[in-house]
C-alpha positions in Angstrom: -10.3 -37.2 18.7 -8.9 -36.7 15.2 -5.8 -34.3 14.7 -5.9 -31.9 12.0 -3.5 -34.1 9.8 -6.3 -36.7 9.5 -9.1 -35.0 9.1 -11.0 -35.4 5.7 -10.6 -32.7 2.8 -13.6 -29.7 2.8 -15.5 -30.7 -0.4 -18.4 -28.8 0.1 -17.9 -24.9 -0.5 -20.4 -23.3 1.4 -20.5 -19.6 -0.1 -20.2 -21.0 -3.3 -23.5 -20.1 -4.4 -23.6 -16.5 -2.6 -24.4 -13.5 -4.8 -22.0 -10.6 -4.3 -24.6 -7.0 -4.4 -24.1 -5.1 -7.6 -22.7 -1.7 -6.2 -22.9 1.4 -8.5 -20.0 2.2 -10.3 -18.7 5.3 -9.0 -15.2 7.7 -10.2 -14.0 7.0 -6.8 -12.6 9.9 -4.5 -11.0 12.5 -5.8 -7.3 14.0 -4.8 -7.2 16.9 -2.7 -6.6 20.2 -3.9 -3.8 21.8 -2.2 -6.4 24.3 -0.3 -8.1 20.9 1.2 -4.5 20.2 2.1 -4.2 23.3 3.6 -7.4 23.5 5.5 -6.9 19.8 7.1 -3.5 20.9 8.2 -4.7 24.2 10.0 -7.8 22.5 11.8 -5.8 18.9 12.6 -2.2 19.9 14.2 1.1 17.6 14.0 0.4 14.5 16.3 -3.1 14.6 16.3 -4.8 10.9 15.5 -6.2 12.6 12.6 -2.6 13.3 11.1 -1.4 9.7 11.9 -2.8 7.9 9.0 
């Protein structure tokens, strides 16, 4: 059995010729308003998993 140490080097890369998917460019999300803030902190109380993040 060979040990790690004395195993031969990866030459072959095997994603290398993997295309990434073109996704649309998009302007991201946008920050909450301060009456989102509000209405997530009425519906979603302190210690809720919702709140954890």
């Amino acid at each position: 059995m060979k040990s790690v140490a004395h195993a031969a080097p990866v030459v072959d890369v095997p994603l290398a010729e993997v295309k990434l998917a073109k996704m649309p460019r998009t302007g991201g999300h946008h920050p909450w308003e301060t009456s989102e803030c509000e209405q997530f902190e009425k519906c979603y109380a302190i210690g809720t998993r919702e709140r954890l993040a």
